[in-house]
C-alpha positions in Angstrom: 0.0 0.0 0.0 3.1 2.2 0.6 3.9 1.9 -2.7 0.9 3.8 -4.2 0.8 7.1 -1.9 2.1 10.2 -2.3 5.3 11.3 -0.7 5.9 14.9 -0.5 9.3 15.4 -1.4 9.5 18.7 -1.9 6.7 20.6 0.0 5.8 21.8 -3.0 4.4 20.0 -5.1 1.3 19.8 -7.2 -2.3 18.4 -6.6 -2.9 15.2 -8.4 -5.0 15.5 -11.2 -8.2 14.4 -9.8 -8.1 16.6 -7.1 -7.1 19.9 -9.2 -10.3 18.3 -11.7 -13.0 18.3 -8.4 -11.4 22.0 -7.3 -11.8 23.7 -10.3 -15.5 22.7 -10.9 -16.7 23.6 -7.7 -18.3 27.0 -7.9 -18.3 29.1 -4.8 -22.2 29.5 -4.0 -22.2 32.7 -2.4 -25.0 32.3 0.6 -28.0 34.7 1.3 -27.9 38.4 0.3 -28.2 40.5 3.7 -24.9 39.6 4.1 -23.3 43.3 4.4 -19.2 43.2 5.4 -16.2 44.2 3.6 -14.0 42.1 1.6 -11.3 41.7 -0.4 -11.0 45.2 -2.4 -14.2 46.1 -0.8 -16.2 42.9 -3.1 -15.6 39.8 -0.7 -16.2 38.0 2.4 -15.3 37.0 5.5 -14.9 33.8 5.9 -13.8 30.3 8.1 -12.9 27.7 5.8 -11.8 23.8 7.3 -10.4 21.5 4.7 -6.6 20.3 3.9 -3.8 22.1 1.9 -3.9 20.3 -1.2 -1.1 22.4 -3.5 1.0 25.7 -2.5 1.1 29.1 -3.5 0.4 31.0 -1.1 -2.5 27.7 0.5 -5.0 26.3 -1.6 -7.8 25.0 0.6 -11.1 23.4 -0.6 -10.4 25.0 -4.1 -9.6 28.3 -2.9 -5.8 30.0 -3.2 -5.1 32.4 0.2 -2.3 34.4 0.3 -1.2 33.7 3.7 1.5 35.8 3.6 0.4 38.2 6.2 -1.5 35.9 8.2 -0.9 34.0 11.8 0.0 30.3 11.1 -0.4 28.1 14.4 0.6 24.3 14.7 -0.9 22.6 17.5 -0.7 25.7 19.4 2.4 26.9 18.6 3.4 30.0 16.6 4.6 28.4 13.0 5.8 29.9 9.5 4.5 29.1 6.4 7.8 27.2 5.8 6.1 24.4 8.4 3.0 23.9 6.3 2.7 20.7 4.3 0.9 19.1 1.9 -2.4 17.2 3.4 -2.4 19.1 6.5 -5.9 19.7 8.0 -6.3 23.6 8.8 -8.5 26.2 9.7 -8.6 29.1 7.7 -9.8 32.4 8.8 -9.9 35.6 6.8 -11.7 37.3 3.4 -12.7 35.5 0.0 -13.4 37.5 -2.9 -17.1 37.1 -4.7 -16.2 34.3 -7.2 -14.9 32.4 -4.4 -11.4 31.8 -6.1 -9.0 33.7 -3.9 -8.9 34.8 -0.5 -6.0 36.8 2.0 -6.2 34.7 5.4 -5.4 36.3 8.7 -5.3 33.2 10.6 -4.3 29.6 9.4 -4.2 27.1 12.0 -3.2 23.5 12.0 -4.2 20.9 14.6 -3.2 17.5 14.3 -5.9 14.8 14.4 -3.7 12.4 15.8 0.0 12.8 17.5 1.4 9.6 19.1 3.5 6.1 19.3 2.3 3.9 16.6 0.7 0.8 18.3 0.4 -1.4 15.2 0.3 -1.6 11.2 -2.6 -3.8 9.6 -1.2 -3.9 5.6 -3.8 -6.2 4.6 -6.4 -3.2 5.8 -4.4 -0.7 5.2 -4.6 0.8 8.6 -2.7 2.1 11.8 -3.4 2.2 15.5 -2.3 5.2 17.4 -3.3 5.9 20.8 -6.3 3.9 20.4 -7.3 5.8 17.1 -7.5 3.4 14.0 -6.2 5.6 10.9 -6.8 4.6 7.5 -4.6 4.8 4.6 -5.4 5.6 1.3 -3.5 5.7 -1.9 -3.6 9.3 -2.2 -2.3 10.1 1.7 0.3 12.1 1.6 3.5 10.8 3.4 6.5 12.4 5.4 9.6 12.3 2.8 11.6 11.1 5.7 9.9 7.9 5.3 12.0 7.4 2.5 10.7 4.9 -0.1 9.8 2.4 2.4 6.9 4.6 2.5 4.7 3.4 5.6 6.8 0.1 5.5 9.5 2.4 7.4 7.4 2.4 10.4 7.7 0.2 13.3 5.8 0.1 16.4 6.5 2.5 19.3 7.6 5.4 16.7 5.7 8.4 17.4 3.6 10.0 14.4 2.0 12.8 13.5 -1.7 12.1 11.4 -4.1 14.5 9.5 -7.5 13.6 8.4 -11.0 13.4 8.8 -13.0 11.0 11.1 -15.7 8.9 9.8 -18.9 7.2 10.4 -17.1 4.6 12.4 -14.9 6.6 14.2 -11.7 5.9 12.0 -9.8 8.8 10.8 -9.0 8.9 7.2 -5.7 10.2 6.9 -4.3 12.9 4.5 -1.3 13.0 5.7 1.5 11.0 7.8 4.3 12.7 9.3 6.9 11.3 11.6 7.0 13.2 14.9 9.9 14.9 15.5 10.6 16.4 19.5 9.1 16.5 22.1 5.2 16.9 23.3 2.4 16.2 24.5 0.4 13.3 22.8 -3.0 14.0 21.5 -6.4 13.2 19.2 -9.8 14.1 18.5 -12.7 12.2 18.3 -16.0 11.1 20.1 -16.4 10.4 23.6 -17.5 7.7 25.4 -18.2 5.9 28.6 -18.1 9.2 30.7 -17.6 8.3 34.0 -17.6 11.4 36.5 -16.7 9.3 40.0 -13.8 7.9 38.7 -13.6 11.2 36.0 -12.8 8.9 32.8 -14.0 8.4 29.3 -13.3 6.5 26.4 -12.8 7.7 22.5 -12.3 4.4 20.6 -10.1 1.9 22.1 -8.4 4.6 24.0 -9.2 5.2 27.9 -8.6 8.7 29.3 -8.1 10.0 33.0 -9.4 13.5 33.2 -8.5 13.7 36.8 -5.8 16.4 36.5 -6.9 18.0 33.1 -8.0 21.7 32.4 -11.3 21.2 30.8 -13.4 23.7 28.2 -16.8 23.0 27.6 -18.9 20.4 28.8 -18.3 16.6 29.0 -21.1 14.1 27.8 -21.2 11.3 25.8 -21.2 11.8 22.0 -19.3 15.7 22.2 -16.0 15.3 20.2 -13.1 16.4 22.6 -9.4 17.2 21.4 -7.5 15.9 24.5 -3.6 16.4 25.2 -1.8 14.2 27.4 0.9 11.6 28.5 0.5 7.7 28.8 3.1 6.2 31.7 5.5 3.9 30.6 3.7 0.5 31.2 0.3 1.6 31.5 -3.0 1.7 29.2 -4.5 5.0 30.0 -3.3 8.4 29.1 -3.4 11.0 31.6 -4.5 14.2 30.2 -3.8 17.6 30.5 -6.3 19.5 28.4 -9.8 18.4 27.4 -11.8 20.8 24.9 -15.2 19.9 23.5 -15.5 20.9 20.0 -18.7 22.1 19.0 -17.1 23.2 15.2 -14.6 24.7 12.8 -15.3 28.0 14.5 -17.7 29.8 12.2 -19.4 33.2 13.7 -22.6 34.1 12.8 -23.4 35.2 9.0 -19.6 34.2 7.8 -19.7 32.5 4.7 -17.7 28.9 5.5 -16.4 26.2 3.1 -15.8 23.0 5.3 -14.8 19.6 3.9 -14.7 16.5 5.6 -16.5 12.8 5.7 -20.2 12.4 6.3 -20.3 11.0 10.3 -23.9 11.2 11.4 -26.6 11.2 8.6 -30.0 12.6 10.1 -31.9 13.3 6.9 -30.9 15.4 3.5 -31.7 18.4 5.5 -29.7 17.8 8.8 -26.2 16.0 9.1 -22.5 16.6 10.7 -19.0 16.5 9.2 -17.2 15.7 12.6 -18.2 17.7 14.6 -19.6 20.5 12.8 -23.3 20.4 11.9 -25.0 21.3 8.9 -28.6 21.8 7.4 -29.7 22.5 3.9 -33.3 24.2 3.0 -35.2 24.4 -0.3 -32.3 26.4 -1.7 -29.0 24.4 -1.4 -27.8 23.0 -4.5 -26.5 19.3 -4.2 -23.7 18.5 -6.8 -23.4 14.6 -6.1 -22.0 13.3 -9.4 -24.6 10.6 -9.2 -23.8 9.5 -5.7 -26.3 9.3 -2.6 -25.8 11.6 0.2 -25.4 9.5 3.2 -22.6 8.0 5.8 -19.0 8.5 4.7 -19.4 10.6 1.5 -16.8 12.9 0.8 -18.0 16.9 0.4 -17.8 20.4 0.4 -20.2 22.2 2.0 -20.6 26.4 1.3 -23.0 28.2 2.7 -22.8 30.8 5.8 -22.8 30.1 9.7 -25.5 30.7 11.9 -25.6 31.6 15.9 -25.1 28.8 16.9 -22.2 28.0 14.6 -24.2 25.4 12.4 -23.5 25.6 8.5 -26.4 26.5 6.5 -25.3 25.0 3.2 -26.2 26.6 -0.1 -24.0 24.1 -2.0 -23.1 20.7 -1.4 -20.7 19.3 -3.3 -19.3 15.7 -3.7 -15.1 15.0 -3.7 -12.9 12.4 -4.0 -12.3 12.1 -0.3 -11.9 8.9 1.7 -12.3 6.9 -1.8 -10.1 3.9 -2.0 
């Protein structure tokens, strides 16, 4: 399986061609007229856009090219350059789109890592990994680490720590874009759903991982089914990782009328007109346009969603679009 995914030599390189074919048709569906803000030149939008770098020059993210030369670029809270940005990265991008949705200048571009942590095990036949509890997929198109060399993910061995971006889906598996070996020091962490909240003995679960929030600072509040990021250390010899942060994620971090392009795997499928990409939600109404290429919208389809944010942070779509994410 190694043999068949992309290793980003250079860090910059271009998009294969499927992807730069699924970009370039998708039309940015500006959302509902009383929007009244300044843009780019005085004609565009702000804007919070989630989705992975998928080419250089300055970023381009869901189809859209930011110059992010001006902007603040975070990695997993640290200040970063834009020398540190790679290919397949998952990042939040804040900052103004022009009308025809084709170029944007991005104030803040932040990257947090799905998944940071010793590898537990490699499934080739699957094509999977376990980290930290956290089964990651593999697909042909996943961008790895050069350092890898051409053993590509052959070059791993258990107890090596890693660095994973992707997308969870339906199942709780994240979908990886990219695979990066992890270099220093610090803290290990990943996102995902919790379970098996147990407030006397202050633990939960998120997959096959067990977590002691005993000694953690904690934003937002813990229940079941809330998808936490959580930082921490597991002791040398034990099965539970002792965390330091816990924040529930409620979205990318759209604000109220900001127009938002967000890409990620379908993971809970209410109806047509109600459904979540991780962990943010999204509806659709009599005027969103779905551009499914003959597929059916449901569980684990890959798409961008543009529309605008509302109060409470959900995505009202006005286009839904499918991609070529998480196909095998």
């Amino acid at each position: 399986m190694g043999a068949n995914m992309r290793i980003d030599s250079s860090g910059r390189t271009t998009r294969c061609l499927t992807m730069l074919a699924t970009a370039m048709a998708c039309l940015f569906l500006m959302a509902r007229e009383d929007i009244s803000v300044a843009g780019i030149q005085g004609s565009g939008f702000y804007a919070t856009s989630y989705g992975y770098i998928s080419e250089f020059g300055s970023i381009f993210v869901n189809g859209v090219e930011y110059d992010i030369s001006a902007a603040n670029i975070v990695i997993n809270g640290q200040p970063a350059t834009e020398s540190q940005l790679r290919l397949g990265q998952v990042v939040t991008v804040k900052g103004r789109v022009n009308a025809e949705g084709t170029a944007g200048e991005a104030t803040d571009v932040s990257v947090t890592s799905t998944v940071r942590g010793p590898l537990a095990n490699i499934d080739l036949e699957n094509g999977t990994l376990m980290v930290l509890g956290q089964r990651i997929r593999l697909l042909p198109d996943t961008f790895l680490d050069p350092q890898l060399h051409l053993g590509g993910i052959l070059g791993l061995l258990p107890g090596v720590k890693v660095t994973v971006s992707g997308f969870p889906n339906s199942a709780g598996e994240i979908v990886a874009t990219r695979i990066d070996l992890a270099i220093g020091g610090g803290a290990s962490r990943f996102t995902g759903v919790m379970q098996s909240l147990n407030t006397n003995a202050r633990t939960f679960r998120v997959n096959d991982e067990v977590v002691s929030y005993a000694d953690a600072s904690l934003v937002g509040t813990l229940a079941d089914g809330r998808t936490v990021s959580v930082a921490g250390t597991v002791p040398f010899g034990q099965g539970v990782l002792r965390a330091t942060s816990v924040e529930v994620i409620s979205g990318v971090g759209g604000t109220v009328d900001e127009v938002g392009q967000v890409e990620g795997l379908i993971t809970v499928f209410n109806s047509a007109t109600e459904f979540s990409l991780g962990a943010q939600k999204v509806v659709t109404d009599a005027d969103t346009v779905f551009l499914l290429e003959g597929k059916t919208l449901g569980p684990d389809l890959g798409v961008v969603v543009r529309g605008t944010y509302d109060s409470a942070g959900i995505l009202v779509a006005r286009q839904v679009k499918v991609t070529s994410l998480g196909q095998p």
